[in-house]
C-alpha positions, 0 to 999 in steps of 0.5 A: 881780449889776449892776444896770441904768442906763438913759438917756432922753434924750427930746426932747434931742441932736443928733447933735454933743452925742452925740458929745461925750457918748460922748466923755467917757463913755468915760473916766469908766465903770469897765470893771469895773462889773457893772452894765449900761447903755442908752440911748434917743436921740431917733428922729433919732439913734437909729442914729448912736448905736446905731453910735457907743454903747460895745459893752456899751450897749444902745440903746433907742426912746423909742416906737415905733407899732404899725402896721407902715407906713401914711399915719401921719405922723410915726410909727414903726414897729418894724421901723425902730426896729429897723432904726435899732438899737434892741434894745428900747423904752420904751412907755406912759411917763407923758409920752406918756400925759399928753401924747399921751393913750396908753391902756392899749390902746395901750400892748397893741398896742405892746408885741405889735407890739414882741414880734411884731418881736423886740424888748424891751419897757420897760413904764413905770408910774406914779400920780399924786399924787392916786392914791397911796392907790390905788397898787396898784390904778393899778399893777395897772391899768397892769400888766395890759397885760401878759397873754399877752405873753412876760414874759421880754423885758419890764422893767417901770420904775415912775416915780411921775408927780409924782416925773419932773423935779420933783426930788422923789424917792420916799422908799425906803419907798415904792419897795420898796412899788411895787416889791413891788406889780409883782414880786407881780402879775408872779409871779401872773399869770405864775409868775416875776420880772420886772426892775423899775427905778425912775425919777423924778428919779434922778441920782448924787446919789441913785442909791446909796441907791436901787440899794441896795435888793434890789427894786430892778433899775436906776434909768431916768434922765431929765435927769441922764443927759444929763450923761456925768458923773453917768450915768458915776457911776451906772454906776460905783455899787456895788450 
């Protein structure tokens, strides 16, 4: 079974960069991977992308809020991601926590707005540095947004905080043990499995050695996925 490569671009590309993206993408992914791949553009181009992106690329939101219109200025809902082409969206990603101020309530109310509306779910989760001795508790914390939801759309990417663009990479003793922490809580509460992708400074230089582990479903890739070279070679990567 593939595994899953995800793009977020966050606040990068213009509609011309995205062309020239796919345009080299397109020679450089091997049609025969068994791994899957998506996308979650800026909202200013989210639907050229999602017209232009290859047929087996899913195109996701990188947020989405929770009302469905209203005087909330700048804001969007999920029925225009939805409309712009987004089959899912990210929410509760640690910049939007850190930087936006999100909480764990609006995180809830994103993901039943997301669900309400027939879209998927990228749940993302994470400590901090100085909350790793506590990992599994933040982790459950974070992961109990999830009650009563429908578990099967939701994918969860565990992203520690101090691992996202600082070039450090969790060592792959701690992944399988984050990884572990998600899949039991998920089994418990709900009596299945749920994805879970790790993020954090991934680029093709490490994509391997952490798609490699079983915990691991996929790997959700920030500033190396802007490059269609190394994304093209994390798609190609045999797992």
């Amino acid at each position: 079974m593939g595994k899953l490569i995800v793009a977020n671009w966050k606040m990068n590309k213009v509609r011309v960069e995205a062309e020239a993206f796919f345009a080299e993408l397109d020679g450089l992914v091997d049609n025969h991977s068994k791994n899957a791949y998506a996308v979650c553009p800026p909202a200013t181009i989210l639907h050229y992308v999602s017209e232009v992106a290859p047929k087996k690329m899913k195109v996701g939101a990188q947020n989405v809020y929770y009302k469905e219109s209203g005087a909330f200025t700048g804001e969007i809902s999920v029925k225009m991601a939805k409309d712009a082409g987004a089959s899912f969206s990210l929410v509760g990603h640690s910049e939007r926590r850190n930087i936006f101020g999100e909480t764990n309530d609006d995180v809830k109310e994103k993901i039943t707005a997301l669900q309400n509306d027939g879209l998927d779910v990228m749940l993302c989760v994470g400590e901090h540095l100085e909350e790793h001795d506590n990992l599994k508790a933040v982790l459950q914390e974070q992961l109990s947004v999830l009650k009563d939801v429908d578990i099967g759309k939701v994918i969860v990417a565990y992203e520690p905080v101090w691992a996202i663009g600082t070039g450090k990479v969790a060592e792959l003793q701690d992944i399988v043990c984050a990884h572990k922490i998600i899949k039991d809580y998920v089994k418990n509460m709900f009596g299945r499995d749920v994805k879970v992708l790790y993020g954090g400074s991934v680029k093709a230089s490490n994509a391997g050695e952490i798609l490699s582990l079983d915990e691991v479903d996929g790997v959700l890739v920030g500033g190396a996925s802007l490059d269609p070279k190394q994304f093209a070679q994390m798609i190609n990567t045999e797992c």
